[in-house]
Rosetta silent file (secondary structure, phi, psi, omega in degrees, C-alpha in Angstrom):
SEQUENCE: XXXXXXXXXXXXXXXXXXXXXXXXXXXXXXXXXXXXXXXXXXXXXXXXXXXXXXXXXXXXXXXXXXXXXXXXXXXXXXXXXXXXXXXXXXXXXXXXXXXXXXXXXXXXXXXXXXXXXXXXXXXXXXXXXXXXXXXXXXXXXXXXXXXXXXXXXXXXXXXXXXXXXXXXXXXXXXXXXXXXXXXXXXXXXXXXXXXXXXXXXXXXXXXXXXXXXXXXXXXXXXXXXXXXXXXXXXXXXXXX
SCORE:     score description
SCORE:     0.000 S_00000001
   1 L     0.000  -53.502  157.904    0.000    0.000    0.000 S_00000001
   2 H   -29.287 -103.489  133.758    2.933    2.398    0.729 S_00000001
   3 H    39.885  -63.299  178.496    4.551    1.720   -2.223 S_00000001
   4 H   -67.918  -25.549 -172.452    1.114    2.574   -4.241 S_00000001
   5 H   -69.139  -64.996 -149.557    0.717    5.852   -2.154 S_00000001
   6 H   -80.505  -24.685 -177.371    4.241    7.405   -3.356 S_00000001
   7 H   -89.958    3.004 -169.478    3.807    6.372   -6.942 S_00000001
   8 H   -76.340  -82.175 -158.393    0.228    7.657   -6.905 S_00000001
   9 H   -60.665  -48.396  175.087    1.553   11.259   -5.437 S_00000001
  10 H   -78.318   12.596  171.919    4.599   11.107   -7.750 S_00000001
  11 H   -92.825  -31.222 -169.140    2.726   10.596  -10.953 S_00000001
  12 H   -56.124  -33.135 -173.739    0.332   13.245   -9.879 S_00000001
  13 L   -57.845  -67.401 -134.997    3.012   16.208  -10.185 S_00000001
  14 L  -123.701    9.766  150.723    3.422   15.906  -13.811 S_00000001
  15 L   -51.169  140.751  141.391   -0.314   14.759  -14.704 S_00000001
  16 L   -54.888  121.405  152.999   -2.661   17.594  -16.608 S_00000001
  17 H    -7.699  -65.278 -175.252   -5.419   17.900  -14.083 S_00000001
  18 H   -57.189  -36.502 -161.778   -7.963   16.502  -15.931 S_00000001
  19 H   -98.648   13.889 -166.420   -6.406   13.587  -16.455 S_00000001
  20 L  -105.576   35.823  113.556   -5.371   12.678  -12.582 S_00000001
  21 L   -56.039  -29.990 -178.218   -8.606   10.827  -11.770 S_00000001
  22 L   -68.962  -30.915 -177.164   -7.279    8.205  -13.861 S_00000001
  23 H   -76.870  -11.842 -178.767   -3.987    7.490  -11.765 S_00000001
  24 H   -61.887  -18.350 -153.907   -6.102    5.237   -8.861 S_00000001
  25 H   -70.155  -43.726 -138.501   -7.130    2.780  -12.019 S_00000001
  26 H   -81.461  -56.662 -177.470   -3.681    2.932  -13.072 S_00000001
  27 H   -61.699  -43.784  177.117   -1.884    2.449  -10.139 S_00000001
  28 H   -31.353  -79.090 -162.538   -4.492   -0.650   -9.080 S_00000001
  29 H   -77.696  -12.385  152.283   -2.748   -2.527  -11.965 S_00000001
  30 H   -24.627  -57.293 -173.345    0.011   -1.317  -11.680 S_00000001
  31 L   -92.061  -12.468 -140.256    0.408   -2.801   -8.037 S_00000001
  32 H  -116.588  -65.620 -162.519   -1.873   -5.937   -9.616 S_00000001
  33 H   -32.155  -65.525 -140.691    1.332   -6.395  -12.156 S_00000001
  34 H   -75.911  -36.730  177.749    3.921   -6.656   -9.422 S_00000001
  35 H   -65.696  -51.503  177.060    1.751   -8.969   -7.116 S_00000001
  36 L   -85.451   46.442 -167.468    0.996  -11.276  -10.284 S_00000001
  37 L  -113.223    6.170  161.821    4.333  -11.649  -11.969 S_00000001
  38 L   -96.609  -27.747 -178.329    4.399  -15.441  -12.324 S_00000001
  39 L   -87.159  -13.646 -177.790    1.105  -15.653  -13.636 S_00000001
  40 L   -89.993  -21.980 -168.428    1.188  -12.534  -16.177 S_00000001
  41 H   -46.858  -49.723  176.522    4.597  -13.839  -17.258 S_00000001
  42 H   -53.178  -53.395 -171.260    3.413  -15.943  -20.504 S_00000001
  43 H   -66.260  -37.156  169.860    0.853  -13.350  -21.514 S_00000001
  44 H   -72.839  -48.503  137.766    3.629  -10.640  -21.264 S_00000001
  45 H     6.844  -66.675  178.493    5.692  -12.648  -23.342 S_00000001
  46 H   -72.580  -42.492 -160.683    3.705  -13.545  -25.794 S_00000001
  47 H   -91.287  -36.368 -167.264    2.811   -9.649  -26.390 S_00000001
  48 H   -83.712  -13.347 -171.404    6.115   -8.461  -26.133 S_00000001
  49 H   -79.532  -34.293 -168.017    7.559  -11.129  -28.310 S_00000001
  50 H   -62.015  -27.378 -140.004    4.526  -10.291  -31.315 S_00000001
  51 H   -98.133  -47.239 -132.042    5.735   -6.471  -30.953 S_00000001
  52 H   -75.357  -40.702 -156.305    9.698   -7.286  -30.168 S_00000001
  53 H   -90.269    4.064  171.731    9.338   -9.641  -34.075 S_00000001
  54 H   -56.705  -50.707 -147.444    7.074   -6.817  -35.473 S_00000001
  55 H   -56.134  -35.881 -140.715   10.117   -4.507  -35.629 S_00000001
  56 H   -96.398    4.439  179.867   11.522   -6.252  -38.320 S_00000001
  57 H   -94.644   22.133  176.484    8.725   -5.838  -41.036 S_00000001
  58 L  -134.513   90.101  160.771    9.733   -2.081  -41.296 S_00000001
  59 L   -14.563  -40.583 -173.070   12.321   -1.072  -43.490 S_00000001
  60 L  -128.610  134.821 -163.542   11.743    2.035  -42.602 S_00000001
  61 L  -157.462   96.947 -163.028   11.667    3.278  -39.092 S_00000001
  62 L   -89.283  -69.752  177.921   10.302    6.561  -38.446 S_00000001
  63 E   178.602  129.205  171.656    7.712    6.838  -35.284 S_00000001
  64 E  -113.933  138.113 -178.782    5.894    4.475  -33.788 S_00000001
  65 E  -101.608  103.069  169.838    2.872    5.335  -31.431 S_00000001
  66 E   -88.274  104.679 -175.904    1.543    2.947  -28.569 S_00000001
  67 E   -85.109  121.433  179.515   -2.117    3.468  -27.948 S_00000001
  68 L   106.984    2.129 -165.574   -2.722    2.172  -24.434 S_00000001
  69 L   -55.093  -22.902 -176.768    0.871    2.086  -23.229 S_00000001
  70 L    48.640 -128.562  179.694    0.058    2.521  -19.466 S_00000001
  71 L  -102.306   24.995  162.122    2.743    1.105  -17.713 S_00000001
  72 L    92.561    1.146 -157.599    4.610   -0.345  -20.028 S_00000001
  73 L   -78.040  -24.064 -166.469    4.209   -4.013  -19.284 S_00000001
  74 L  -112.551    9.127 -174.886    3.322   -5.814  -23.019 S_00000001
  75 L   -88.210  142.844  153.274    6.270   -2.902  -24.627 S_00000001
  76 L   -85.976   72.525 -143.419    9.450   -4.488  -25.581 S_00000001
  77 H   -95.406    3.234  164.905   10.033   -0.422  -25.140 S_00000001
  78 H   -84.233  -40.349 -177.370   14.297   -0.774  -25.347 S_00000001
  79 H   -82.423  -31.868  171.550   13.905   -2.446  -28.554 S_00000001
  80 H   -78.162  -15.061  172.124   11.457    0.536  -30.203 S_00000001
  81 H   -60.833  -34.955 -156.631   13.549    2.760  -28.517 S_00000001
  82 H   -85.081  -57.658 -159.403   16.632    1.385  -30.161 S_00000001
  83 H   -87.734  -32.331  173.422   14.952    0.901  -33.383 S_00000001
  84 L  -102.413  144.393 -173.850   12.689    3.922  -34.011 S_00000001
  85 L   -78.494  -17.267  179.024   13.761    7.539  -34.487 S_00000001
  86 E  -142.262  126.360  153.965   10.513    8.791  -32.366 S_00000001
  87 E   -98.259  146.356  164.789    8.272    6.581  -29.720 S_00000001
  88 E  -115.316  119.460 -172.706    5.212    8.104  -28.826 S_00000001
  89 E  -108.624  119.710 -170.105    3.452    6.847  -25.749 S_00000001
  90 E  -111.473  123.396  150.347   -0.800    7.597  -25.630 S_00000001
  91 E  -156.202 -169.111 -177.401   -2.645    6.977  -22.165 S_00000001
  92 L  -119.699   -6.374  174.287   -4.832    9.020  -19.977 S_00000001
  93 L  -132.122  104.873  156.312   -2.172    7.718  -16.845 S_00000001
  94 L  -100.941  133.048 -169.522    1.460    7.721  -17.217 S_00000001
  95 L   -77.645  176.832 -165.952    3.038    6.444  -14.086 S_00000001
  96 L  -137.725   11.224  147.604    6.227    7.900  -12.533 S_00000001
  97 L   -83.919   -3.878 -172.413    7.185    4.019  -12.145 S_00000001
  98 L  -112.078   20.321 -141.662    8.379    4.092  -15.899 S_00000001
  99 H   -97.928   14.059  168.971   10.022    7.119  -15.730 S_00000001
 100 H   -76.955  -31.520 -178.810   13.792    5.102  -15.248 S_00000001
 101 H   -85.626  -37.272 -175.822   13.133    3.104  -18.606 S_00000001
 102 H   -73.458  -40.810 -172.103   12.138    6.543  -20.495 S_00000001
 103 H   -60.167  -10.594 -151.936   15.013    8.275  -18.829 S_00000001
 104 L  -102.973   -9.849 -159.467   17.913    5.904  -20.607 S_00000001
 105 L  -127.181  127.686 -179.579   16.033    7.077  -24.035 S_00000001
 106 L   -98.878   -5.081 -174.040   15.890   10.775  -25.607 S_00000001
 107 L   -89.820   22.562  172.447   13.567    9.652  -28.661 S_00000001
 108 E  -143.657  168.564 -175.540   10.269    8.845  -26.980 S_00000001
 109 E  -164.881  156.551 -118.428    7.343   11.040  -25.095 S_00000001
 110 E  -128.598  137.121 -173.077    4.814   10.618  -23.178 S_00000001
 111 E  -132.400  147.578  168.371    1.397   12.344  -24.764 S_00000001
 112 E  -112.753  160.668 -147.528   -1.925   11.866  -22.391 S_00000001
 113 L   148.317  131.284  162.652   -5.206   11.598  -24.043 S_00000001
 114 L   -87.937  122.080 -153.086   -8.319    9.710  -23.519 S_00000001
 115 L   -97.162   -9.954 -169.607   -8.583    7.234  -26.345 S_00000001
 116 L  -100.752  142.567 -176.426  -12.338    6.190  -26.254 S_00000001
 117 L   -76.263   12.313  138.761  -14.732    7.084  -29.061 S_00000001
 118 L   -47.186  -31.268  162.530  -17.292    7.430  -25.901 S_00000001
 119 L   -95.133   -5.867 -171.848  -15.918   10.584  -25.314 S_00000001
 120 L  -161.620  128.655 -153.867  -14.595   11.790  -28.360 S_00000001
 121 L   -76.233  -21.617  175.526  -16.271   12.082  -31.927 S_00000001
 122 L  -137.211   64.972 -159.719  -12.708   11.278  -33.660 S_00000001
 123 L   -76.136   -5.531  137.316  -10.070   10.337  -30.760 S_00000001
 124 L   -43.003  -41.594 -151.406   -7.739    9.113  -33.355 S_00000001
 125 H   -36.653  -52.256  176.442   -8.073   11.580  -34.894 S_00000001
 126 H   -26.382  -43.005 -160.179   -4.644   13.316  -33.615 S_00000001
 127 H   -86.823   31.670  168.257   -2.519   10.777  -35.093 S_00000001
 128 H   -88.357  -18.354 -174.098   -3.071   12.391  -38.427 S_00000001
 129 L   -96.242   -4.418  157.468   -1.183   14.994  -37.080 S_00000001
 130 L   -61.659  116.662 -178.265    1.985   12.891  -36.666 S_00000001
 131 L   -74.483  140.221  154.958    5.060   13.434  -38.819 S_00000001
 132 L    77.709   46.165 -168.441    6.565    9.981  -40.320 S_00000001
 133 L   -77.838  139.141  131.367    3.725    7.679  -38.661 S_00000001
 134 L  -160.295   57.442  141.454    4.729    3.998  -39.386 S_00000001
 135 L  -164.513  123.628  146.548    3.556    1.984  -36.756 S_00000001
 136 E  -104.091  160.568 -170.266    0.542    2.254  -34.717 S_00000001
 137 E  -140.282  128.034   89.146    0.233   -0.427  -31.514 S_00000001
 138 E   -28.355  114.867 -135.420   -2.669   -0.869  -30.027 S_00000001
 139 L  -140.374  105.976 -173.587   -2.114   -2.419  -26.679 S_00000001
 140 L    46.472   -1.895 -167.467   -4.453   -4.394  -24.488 S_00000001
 141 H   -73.005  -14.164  177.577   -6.697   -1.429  -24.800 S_00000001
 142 H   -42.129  -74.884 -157.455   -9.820   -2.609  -26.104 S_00000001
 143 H   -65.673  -55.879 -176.603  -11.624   -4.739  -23.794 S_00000001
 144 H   -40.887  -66.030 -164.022  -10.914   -1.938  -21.050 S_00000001
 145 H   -53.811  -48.737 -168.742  -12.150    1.210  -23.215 S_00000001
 146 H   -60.930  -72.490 -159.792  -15.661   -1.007  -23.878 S_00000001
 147 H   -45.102  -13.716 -178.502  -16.071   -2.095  -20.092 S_00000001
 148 H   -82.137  -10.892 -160.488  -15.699    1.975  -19.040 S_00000001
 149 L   -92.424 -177.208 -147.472  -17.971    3.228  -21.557 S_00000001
 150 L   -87.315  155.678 -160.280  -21.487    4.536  -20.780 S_00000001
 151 L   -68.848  135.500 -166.600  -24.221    1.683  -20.526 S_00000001
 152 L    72.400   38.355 -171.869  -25.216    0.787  -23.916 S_00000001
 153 L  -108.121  -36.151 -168.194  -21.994    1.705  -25.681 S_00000001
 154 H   -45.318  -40.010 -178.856  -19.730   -0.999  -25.216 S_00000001
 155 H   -76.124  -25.279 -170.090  -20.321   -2.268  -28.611 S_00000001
 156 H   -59.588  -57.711 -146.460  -20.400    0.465  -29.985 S_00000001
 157 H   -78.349  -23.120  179.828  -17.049    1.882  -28.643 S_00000001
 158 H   -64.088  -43.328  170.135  -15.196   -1.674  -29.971 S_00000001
 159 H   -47.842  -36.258 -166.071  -16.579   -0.634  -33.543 S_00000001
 160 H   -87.561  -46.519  173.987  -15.357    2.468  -33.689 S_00000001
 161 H   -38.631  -54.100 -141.979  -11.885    1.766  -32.362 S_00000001
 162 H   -77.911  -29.469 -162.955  -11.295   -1.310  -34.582 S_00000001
 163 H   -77.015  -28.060 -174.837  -12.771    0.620  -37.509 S_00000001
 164 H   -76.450  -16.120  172.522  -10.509    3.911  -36.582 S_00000001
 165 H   -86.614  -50.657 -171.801   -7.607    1.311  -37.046 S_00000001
 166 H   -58.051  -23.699 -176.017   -8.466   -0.484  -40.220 S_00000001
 167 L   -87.039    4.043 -151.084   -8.461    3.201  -41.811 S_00000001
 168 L   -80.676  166.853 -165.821   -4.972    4.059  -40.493 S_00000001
 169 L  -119.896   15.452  172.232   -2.336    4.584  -43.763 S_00000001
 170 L  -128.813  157.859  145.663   -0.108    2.485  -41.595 S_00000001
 171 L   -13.080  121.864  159.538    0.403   -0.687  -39.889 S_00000001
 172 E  -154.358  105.099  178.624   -1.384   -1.160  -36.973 S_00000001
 173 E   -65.690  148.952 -148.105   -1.379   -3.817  -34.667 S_00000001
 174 E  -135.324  139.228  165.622   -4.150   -5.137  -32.041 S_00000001
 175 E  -137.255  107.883 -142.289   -3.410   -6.667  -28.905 S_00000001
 176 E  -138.963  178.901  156.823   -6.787   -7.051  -27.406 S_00000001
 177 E  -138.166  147.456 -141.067   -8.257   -9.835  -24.872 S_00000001
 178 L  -117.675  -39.674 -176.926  -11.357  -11.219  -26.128 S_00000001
 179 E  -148.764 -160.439 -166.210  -13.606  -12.720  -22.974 S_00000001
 180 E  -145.383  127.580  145.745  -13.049  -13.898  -19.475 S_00000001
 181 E  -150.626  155.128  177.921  -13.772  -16.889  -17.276 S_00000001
 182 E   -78.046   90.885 -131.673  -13.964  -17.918  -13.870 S_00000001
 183 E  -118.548  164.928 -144.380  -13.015  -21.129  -12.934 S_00000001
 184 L  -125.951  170.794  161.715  -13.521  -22.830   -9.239 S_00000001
 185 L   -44.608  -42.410 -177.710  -10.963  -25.419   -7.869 S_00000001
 186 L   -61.769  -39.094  169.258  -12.674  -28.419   -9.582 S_00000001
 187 L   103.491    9.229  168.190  -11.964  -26.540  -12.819 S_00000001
 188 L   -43.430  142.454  165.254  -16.017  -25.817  -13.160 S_00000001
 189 L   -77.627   95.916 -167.776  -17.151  -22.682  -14.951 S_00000001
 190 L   -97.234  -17.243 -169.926  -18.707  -20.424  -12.074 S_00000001
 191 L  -171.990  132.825  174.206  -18.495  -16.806  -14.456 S_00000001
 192 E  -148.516  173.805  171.278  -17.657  -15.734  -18.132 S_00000001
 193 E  -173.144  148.721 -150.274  -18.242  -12.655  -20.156 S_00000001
 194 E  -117.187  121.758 -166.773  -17.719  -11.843  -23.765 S_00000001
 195 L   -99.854   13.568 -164.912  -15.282   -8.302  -23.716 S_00000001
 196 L  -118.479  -14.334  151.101  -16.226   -7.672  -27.325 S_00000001
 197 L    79.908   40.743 -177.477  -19.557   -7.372  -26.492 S_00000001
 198 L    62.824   25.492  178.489  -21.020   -9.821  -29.830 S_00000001
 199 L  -106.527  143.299  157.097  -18.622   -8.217  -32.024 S_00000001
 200 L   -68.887  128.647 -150.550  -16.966  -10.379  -34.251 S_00000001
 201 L  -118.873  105.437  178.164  -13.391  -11.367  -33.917 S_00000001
 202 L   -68.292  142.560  173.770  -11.688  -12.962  -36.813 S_00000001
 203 L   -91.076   35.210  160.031   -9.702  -16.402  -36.373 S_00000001
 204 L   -81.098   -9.912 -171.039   -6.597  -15.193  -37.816 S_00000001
 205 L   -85.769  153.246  177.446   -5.118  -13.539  -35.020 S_00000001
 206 L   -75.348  166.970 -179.830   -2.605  -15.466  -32.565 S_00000001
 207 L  -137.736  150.443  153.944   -4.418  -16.810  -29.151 S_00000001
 208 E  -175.965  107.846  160.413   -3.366  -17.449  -26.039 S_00000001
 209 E    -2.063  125.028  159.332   -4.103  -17.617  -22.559 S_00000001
 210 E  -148.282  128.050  168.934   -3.683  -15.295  -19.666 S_00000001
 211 E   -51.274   59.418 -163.223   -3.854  -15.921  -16.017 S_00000001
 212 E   -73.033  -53.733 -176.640   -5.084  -12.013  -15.144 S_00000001
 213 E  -118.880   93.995  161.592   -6.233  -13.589  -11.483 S_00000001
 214 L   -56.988  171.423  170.119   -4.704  -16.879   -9.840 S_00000001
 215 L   -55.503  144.275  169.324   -6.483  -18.421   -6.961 S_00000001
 216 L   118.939  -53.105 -169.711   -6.159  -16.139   -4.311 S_00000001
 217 L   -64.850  -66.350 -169.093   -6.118  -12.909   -6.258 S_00000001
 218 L   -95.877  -40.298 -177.453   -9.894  -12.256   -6.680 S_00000001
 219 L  -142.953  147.198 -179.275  -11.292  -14.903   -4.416 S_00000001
 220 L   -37.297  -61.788  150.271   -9.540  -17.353   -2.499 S_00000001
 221 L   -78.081   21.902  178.669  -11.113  -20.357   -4.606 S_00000001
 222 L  -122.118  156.280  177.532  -11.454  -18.872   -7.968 S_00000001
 223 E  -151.236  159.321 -172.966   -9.121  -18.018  -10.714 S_00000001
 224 E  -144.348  118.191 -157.221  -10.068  -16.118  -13.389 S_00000001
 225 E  -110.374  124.736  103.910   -8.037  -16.700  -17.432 S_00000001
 226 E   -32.033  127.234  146.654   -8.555  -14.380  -20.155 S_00000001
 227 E  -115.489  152.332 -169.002   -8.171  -15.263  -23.528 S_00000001
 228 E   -80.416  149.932  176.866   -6.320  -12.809  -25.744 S_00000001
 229 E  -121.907  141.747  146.090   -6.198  -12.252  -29.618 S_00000001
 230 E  -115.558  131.940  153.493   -3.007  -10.458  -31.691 S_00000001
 231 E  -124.638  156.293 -169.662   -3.181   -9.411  -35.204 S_00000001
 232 L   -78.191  -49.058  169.442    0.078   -8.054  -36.417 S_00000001
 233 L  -128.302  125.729  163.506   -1.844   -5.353  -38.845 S_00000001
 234 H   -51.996  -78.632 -162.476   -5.803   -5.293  -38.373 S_00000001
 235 H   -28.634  -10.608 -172.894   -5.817   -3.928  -41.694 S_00000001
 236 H  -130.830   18.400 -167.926   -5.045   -7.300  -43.131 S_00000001
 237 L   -92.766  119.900  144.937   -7.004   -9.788  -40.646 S_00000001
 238 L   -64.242   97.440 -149.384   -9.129  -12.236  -41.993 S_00000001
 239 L   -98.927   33.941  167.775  -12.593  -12.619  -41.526 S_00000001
 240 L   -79.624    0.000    0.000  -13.404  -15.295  -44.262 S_00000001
């Protein structure tokens, strides 16, 4: 709890106002991460390895933008750092826990912005205004932006995103989780829920499992798995 208190109050100094409601959410997982760091390991893995082998389809390597970066946990962010002449990092919370991996790097910056079309009639829109875009990354942000939005939206707000991607004049890769369930000791199904909200999810994208809550975490006797989807570029995912 200590621990959460000082990075709470040092992320706050260099928040915009508006956007400091946003560090308790932030910090929760933040603090969720560090408690959970054998069970997140595979899924971080898995994310950082689609991004880390991404790298190598671009010839050209201008600025890349990570929508959703938070705290940094699915970035292989040394290797875009390395590799790109400008990172751009989009959240509505950047944490003052990341700010030793940004400090070793003078190419990347931190921009805050609320990313859901609940709130915003074009919240892409911005990256039009980027010199040299060639990579956008979505980044675990999906399923989150739908569960926050206003009640009868959720589907809505996955539509708009994935369609605000597919129009992009660049790459842009989805790292999304698609539903959830809750499984008892026995291995019974006690709770599930579909994060996409009936939208359809093509079965070209990589899968995998992730352990977001072992026993213990949410309930003593419960565990709770996500599973996850990656396409490298939406723009090219196949829904036959």
């Amino acid at each position: 709890m200590l621990a959460e208190l000082r990075v709470h109050a040092a992320s706050r100094r260099d928040t915009p106002p508006r956007f400091r409601p946003y560090l308790a959410e932030a910090v929760r997982y933040w603090s969720t991460r560090l408690r959970q760091s054998r069970a997140w390991a595979p899924h971080l893995a898995n994310a950082r390895g689609l991004i880390d082998t991404g790298i190598d389809d671009f010839p050209v390597r201008r600025t890349v933008v990570v929508l959703g970066a938070g705290p940094l946990f699915e970035l292989p962010l040394e290797s875009l750092a390395r590799t790109f002449a400008r990172v751009v990092l989009v959240d509505r919370a950047h944490l003052s826990a990341i700010r030793p991996r940004l400090a070793r790097y003078g190419n990347i910056e931190r921009q805050w912005r609320d990313l859901s079309p609940a709130t915003s009639v074009d919240p892409l829109a911005f990256l039009a205004g980027i010199a040299d875009l060639d990579w956008v990354i979505s980044a675990n942000l999906l399923g989150s932006m739908a569960l926050a939005a206003p009640a009868g939206q959720h589907r809505q707000v996955i539509e708009d995103h994935l369609a605000a991607l597919a129009a992009l004049p660049c790459p842009a890769t989805l790292i999304t989780d698609l539903d959830y369930r809750v499984f008892n000791r026995h291995g019974v199904v006690l709770d599930s829920a579909d994060l996409m909200h009936g939208r359809f999810m093509p079965r070209s994208g990589l899968r995998w499992k992730w352990e977001a809550a072992p026993f213990g975490a949410d309930q003593r006797h419960t565990r709770r798995v996500h599973s996850v989807a990656a396409w490298p570029d939406w723009r090219e995912a196949d829904f036959g």
